[in-house]
C-alpha positions as a Markdown table, in Angstrom:
| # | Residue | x | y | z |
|---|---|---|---|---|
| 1 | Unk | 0.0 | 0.0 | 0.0 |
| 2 | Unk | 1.3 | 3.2 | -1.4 |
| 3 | Unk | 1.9 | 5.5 | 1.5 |
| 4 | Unk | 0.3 | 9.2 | 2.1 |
| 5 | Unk | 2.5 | 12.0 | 1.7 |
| 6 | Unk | 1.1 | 15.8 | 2.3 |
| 7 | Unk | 0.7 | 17.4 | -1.0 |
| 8 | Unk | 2.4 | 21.3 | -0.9 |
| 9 | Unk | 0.0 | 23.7 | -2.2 |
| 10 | Unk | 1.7 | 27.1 | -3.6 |
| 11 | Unk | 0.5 | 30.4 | -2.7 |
| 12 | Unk | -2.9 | 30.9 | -3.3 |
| 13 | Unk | -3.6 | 34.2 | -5.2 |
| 14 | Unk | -6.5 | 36.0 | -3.8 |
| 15 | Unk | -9.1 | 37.5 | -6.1 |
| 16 | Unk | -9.4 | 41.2 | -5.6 |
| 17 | Unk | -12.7 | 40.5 | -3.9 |
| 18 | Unk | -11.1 | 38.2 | -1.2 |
| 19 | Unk | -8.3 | 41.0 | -0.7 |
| 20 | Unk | -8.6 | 42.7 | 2.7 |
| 21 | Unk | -9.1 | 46.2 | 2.4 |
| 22 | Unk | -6.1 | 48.1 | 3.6 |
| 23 | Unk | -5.7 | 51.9 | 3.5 |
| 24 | Unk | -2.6 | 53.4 | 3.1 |
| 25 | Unk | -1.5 | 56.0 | 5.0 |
| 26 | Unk | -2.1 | 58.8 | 2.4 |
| 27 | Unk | -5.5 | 57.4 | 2.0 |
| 28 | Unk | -6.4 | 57.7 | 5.5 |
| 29 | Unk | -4.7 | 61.3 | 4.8 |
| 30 | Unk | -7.2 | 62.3 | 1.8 |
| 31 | Unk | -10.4 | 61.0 | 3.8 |
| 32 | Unk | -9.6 | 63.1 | 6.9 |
| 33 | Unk | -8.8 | 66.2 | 5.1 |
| 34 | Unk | -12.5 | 66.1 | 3.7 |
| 35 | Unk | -14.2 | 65.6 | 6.6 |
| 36 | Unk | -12.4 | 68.1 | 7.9 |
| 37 | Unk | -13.4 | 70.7 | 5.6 |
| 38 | Unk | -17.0 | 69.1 | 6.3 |
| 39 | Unk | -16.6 | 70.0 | 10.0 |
| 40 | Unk | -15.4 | 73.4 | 9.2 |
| 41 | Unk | -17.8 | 74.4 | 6.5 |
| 42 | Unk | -20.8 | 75.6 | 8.9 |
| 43 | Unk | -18.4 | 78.2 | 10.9 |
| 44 | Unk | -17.7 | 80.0 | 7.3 |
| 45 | Unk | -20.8 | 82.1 | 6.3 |
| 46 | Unk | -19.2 | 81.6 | 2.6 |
| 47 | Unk | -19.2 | 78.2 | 2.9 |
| 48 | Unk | -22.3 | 77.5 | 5.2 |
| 49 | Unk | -24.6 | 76.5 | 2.8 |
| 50 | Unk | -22.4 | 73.7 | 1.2 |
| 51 | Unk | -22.1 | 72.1 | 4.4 |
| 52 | Unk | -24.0 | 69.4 | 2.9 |
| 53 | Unk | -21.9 | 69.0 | -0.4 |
| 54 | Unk | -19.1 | 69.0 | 2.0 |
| 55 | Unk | -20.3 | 65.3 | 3.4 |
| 56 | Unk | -21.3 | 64.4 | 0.2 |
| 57 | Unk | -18.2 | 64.8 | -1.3 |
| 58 | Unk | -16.0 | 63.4 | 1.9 |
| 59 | Unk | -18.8 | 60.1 | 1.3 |
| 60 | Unk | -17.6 | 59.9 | -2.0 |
| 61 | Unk | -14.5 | 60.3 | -1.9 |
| 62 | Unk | -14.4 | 57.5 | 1.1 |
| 63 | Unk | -16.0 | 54.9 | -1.8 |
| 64 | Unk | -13.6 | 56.0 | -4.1 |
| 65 | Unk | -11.0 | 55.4 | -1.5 |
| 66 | Unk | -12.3 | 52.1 | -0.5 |
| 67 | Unk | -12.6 | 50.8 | -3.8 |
| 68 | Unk | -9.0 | 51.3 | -4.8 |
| 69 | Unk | -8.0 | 49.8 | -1.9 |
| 70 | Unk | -10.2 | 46.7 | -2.8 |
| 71 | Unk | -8.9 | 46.6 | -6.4 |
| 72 | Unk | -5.3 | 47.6 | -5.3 |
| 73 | Unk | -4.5 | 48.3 | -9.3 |
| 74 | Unk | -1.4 | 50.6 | -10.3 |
| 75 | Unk | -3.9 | 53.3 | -10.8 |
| 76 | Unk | -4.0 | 53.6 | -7.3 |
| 77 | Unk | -0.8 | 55.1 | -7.0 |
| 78 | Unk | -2.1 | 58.3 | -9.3 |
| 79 | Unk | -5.5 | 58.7 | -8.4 |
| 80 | Unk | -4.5 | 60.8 | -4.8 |
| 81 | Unk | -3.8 | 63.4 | -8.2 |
| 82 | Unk | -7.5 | 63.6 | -8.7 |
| 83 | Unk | -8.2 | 64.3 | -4.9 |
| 84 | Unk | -6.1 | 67.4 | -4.7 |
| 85 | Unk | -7.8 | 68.8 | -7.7 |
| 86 | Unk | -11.4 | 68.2 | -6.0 |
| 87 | Unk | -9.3 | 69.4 | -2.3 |
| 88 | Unk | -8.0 | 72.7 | -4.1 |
| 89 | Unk | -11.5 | 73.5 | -6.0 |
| 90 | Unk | -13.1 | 72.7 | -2.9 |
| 91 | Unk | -11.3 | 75.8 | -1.2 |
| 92 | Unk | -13.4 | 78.3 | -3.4 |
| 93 | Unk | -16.6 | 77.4 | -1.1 |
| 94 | Unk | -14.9 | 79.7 | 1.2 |
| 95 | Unk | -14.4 | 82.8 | -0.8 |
| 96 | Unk | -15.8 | 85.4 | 1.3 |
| 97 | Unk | -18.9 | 87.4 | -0.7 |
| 98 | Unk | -17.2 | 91.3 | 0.5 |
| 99 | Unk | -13.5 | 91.1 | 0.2 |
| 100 | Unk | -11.8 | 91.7 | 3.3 |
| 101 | Unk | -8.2 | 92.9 | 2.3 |
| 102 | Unk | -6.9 | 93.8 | 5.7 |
| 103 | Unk | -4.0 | 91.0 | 5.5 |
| 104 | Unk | -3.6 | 92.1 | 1.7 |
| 105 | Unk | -2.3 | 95.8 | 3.0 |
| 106 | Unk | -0.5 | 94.5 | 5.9 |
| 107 | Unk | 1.8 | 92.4 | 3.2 |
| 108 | Unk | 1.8 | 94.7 | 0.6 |
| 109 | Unk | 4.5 | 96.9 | 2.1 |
| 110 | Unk | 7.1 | 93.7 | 2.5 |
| 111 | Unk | 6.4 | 93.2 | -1.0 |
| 112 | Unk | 7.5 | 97.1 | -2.6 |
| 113 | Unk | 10.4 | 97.0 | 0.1 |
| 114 | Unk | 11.5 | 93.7 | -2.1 |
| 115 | Unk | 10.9 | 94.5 | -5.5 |
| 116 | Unk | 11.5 | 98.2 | -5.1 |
| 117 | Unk | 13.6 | 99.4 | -2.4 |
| 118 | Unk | 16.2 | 96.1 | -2.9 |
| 119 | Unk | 15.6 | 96.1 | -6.3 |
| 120 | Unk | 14.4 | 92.5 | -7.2 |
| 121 | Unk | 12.0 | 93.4 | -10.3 |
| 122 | Unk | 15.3 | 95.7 | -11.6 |
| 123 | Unk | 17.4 | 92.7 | -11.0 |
| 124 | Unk | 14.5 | 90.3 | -12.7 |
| 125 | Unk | 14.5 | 92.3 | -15.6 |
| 126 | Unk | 18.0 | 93.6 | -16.7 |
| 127 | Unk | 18.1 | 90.6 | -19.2 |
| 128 | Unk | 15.0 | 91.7 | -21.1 |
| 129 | Unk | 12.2 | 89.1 | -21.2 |
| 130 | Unk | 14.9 | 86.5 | -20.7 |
| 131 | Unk | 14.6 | 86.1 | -16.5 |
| 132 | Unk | 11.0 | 86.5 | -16.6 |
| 133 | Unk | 9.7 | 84.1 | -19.2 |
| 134 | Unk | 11.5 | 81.7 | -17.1 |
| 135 | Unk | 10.4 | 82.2 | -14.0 |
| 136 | Unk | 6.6 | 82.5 | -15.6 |
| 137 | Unk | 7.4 | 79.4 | -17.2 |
| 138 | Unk | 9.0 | 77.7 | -13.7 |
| 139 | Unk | 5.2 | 78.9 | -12.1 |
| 140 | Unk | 3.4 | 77.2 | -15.4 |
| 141 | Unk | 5.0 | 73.7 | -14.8 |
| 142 | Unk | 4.1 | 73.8 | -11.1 |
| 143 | Unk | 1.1 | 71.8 | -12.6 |
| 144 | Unk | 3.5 | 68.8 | -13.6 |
| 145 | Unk | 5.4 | 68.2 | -10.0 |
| 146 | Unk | 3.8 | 65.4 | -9.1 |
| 147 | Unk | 3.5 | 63.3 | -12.0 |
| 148 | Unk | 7.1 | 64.0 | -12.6 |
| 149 | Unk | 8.1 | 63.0 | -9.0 |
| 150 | Unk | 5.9 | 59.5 | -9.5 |
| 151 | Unk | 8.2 | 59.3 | -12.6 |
| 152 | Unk | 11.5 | 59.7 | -10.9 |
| 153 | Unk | 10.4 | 57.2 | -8.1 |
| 154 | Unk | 8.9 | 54.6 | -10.9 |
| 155 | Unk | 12.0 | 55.2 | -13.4 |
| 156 | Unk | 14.4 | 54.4 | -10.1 |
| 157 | Unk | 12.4 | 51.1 | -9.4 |
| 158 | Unk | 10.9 | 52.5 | -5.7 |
| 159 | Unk | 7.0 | 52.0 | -6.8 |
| 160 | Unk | 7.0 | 50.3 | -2.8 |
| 161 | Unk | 7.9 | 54.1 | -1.9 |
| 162 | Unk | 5.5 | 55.4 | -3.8 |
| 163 | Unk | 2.7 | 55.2 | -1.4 |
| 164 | Unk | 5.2 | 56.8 | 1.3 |
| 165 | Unk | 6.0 | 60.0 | -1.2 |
| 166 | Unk | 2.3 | 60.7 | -1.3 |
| 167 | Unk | 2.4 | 61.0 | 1.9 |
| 168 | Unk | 4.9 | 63.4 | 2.4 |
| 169 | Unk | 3.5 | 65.2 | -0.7 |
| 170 | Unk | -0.2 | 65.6 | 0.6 |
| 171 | Unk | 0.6 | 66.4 | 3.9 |
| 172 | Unk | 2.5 | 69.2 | 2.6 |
| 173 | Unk | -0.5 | 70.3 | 0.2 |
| 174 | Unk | -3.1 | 69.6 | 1.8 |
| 175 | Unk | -2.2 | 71.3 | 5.4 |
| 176 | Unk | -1.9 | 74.4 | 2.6 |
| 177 | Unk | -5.0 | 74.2 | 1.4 |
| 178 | Unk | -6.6 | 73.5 | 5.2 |
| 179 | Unk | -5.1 | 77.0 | 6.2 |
| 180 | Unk | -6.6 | 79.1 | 3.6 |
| 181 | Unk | -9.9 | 79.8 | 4.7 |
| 182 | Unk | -8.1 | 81.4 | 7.9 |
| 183 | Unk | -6.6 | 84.0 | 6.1 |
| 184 | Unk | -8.9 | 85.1 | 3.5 |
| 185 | Unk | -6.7 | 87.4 | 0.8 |
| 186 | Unk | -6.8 | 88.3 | -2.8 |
| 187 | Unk | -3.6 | 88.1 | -5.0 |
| 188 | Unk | -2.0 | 91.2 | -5.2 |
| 189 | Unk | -2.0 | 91.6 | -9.2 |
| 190 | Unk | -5.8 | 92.1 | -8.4 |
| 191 | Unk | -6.1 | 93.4 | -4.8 |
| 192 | Unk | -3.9 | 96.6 | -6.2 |
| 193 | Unk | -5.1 | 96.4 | -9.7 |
| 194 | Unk | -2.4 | 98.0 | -11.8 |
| 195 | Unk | 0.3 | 98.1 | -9.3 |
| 196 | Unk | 3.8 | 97.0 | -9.1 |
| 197 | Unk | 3.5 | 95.0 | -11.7 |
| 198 | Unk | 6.1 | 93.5 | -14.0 |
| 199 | Unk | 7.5 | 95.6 | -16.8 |
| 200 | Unk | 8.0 | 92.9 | -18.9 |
| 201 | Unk | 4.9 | 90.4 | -20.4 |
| 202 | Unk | 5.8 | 87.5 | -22.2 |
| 203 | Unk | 3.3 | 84.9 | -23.7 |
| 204 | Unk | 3.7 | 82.6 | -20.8 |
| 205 | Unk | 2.7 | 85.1 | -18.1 |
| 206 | Unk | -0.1 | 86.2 | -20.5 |
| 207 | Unk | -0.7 | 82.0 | -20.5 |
| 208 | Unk | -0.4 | 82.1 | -16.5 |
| 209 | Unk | -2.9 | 84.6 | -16.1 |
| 210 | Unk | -5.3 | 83.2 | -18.0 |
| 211 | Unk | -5.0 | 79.8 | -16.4 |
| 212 | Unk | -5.2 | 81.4 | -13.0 |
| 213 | Unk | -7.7 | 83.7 | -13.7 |
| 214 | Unk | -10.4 | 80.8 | -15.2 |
| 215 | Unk | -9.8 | 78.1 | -12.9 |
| 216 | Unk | -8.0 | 79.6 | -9.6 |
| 217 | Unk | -9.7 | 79.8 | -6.4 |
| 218 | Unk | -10.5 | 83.2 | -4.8 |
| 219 | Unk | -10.9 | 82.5 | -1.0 |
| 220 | Unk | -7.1 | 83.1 | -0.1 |
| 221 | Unk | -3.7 | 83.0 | -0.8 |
| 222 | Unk | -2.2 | 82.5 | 2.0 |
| 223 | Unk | -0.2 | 80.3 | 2.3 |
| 224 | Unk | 1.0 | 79.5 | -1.2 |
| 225 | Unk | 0.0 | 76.1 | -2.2 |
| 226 | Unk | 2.2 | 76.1 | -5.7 |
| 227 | Unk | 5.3 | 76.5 | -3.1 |
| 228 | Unk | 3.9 | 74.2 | -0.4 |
| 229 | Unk | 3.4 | 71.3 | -3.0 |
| 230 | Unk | 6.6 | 71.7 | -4.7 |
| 231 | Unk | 8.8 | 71.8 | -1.4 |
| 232 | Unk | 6.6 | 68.9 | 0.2 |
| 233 | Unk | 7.3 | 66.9 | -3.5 |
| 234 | Unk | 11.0 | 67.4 | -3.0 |
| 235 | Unk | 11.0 | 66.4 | 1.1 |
| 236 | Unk | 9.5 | 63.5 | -0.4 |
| 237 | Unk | 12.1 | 62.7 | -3.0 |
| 238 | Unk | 14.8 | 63.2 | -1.1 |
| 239 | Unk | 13.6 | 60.2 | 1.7 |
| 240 | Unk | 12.1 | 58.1 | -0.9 |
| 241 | Unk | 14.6 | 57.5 | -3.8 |
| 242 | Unk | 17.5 | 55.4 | -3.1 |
| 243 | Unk | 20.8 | 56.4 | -1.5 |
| 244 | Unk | 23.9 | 57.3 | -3.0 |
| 245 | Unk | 27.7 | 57.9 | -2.8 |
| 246 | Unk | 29.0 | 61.4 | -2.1 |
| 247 | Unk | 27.0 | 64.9 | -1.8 |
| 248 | Unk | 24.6 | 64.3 | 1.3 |
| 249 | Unk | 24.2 | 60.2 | 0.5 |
| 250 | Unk | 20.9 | 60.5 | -1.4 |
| 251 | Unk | 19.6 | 60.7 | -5.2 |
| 252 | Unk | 20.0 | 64.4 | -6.3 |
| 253 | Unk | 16.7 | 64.6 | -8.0 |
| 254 | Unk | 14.9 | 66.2 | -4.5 |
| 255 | Unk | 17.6 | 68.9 | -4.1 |
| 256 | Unk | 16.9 | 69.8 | -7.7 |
| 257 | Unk | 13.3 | 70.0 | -6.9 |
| 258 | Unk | 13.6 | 71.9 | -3.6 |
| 259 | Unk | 15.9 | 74.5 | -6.2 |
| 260 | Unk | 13.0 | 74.7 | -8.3 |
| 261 | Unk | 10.7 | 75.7 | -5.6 |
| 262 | Unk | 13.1 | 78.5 | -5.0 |
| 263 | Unk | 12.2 | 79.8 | -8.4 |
| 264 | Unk | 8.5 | 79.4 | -8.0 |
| 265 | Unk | 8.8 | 81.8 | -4.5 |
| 266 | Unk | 10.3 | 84.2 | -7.1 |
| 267 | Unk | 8.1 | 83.9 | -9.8 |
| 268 | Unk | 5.6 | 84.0 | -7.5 |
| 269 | Unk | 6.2 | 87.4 | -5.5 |
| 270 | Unk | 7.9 | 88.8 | -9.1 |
| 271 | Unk | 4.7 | 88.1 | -11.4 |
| 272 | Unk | 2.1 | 89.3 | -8.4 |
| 273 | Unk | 0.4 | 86.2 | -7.7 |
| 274 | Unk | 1.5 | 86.0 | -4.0 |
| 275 | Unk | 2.6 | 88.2 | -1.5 |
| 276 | Unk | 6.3 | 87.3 | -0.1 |
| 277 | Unk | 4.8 | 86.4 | 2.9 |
| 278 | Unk | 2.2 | 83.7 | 1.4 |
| 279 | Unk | 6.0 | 82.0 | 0.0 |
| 280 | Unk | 7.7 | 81.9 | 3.5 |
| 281 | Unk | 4.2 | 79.9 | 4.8 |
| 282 | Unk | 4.1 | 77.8 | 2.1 |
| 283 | Unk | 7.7 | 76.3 | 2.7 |
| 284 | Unk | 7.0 | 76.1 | 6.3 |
| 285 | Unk | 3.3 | 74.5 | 5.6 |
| 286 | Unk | 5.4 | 72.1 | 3.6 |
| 287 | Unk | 7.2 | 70.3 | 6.5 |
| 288 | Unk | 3.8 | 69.0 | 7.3 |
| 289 | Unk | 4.9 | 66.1 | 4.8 |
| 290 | Unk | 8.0 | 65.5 | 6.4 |
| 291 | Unk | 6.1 | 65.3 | 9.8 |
| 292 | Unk | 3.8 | 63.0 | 8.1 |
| 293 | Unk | 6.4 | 60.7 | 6.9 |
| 294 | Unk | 8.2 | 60.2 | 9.9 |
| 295 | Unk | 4.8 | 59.8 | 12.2 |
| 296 | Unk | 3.2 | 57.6 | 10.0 |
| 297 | Unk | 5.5 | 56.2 | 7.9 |
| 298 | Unk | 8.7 | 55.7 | 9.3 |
| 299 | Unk | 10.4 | 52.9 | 7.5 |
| 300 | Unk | 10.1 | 55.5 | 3.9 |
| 301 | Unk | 13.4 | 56.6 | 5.7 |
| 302 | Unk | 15.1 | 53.3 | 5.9 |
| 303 | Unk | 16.4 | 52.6 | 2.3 |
C-alpha cells in the first residue's frame, strides 16, 4: 500500500474580492482632510450653505477610497492626483462674498520693500524678457510636480515608496490648502489692480494669467499652495529614492526640486500672484509632509 504523503500547495492568489481592504496612510490622509473641511464648513458664512456637499463629497470620496484599496490596481498610485484637484476646488466654497483685504495691505508693504527698495523686479528684468519668461514658465510647470516625481520614483524602481512619497506630498499640500480659509486674501495683481506689476509680459505670463484667472480659487492666498506642494514633493524625494555615494548620501533629484521651488517663490512674489509672505508659509506649511512621513510612515526613511 502506497503510502500518504502531504501534498504542498503554492500560494494561493487572492481574487481582488477576497483582498482585505487596507488603506494606506495617504488614504487615511485624503479621507480626513475632507471631513475636515466638512466640519469646518458651517463656521464659514461663505461656505455654510455647502455644508452638505461638504459630506457628500468626503462620502464619495471615502467609496472611491475604498474601492481602490479593494482593487489595489497601479492606478492607485495616481489617483491621490485627482483628490487634490477636488481638495484645491473645494477651497473656493470659502471665498468670502465682500473682500476683506486687511492682510492684503499688511503684506503689501514687504512686498515694494523687495521688488523696489532692494531692487528684485530691476534685477528680474535687466536681461530683457529672458529672466521672466522663465520664471513664468517655472510657475506654469508647477502643474507637472507630481506626475514628474511618480516618474523619478517609478524610473528608479521604488513604486513600494511610492505610497510613502504621497504622503509626504499631501501632507505638505493639503495642510496648505486647510489653512486658507483662515486667512482670506486676494492676489495682489488684483487686490492693487495696476500696481507693481512686471515691466516685462511674455506669452507665458499672459498663459499664466489666463489659467489662474479661469480656474483659480479666490478664498485666499495665503499660504502658497504652488510652493507648499513643490517643497513637500521634494522632502518626499529626497527620503524616498534610493541612496547614494558622495553629496549628502541621497539621489539628487529632491535637491533639484527643492531648487526649483526656489524659483517658484520668485516667480511667484515677481509676477504678483502671492505676497512674499504667502511663499515663506508655504515652505513652512510644507514640512507638514515631512512630519507626516516620519509619524506615519517611518520605515520611507530606511532605504
Amino acid at each position: 500500500m502506497a503510502s500518504l504523503r502531504p501534498v504542498e500547495l503554492g500560494p494561493v492568489e487572492l481574487r481582488p474580492a477576497d483582498r482585505p481592504v487596507k488603506f494606506r496612510p495617504s488614504e487615511w490622509l485624503i479621507a480626513a482632510y475632507f471631513c475636515y473641511v466638512a466640519i469646518l464648513a458651517p463656521f464659514f458664512p461663505a461656505a455654510r450653505a455647502r455644508t452638505w456637499q461638504a459630506w457628500a463629497l468626503a462620502a464619495m470620496v471615502a467609496l472611491g477610497l475604498f474601492w481602490l484599496a479593494r482593487i489595489d490596481s497601479r492606478w492607485r498610485d495616481w489617483t491621490p492626483l485627482l483628490y487634490t484637484f477636488l481638495a484645491y476646488r473645494q477651497m473656493d466654497w470659502f471665498t468670502p462674498a465682500v473682500p476683506d483685504h486687511r492682510l492684503d495691505l499688511a503684506w503689501i508693504g514687504w512686498d515694494r520693500w523687495l521688488l523696489d527698495q532692494h531692487g528684485l523686479r530691476a534685477a528680474i528684468e535687466s536681461c530683457g524678457s529672458l529672466l521672466p519668461g522663465a520664471l513664468e514658465l517655472c510657475y506654469l510647470l508647477v502643474y507637472g510636480v507630481a506626475p514628474v516625481a511618480l516618474w523619478a520614483l517609478l524610473a528608479n524602481g521604488r513604486r513600494d515608496r511610492v505610497k510613502h512619497w504621497w504622503l509626504a506630498y499631501l501632507g505638505g499640500t493639503l495642510a496648505a490648502y486647510a489653512l486658507l480659509p483662515f486667512f482670506p486674501s486676494q492676489p495682489p495683481r488684483t487686490a492693487f489692480a495696476g500696481q507693481d506689476l512686471p515691466h516685462v509680459v511674455t506669452l507665458l505670463r499672459r498663459l499664466n494669467l489666463n489659467i489662474v484667472g479661469a480656474y483659480g480659487i479666490h478664498s485666499s492666498v495665503f499660504p502658497s499652495a504652488h510652493v507648499a506642494s513643490v517643497f513637500a514633493a521634494a522632502w518626499g524625494l529626497m527620503a524616498t529614492l534610493p541612496r547614494r555615494r558622495g553629496f549628502w548620501g541621497r539621489d539628487k533629484t529632491g535637491w533639484s526640486m527643492a531648487a526649483y521651488g526656489c524659483a517658484v517663490g520668485i516667480a511667484a512674489v515677481y509676477g504678483r500672484y502671492h505676497y512674499a509672505v504667502d511663499i515663506v508659509g508655504g515652505l513652512v506649511v510644507s514640512l507638514a509632509g515631512v512630519v507626516a512621513m516620519r509619524w506615519f510612515s517611518r520605515e520611507a526613511f530606511k532605504l
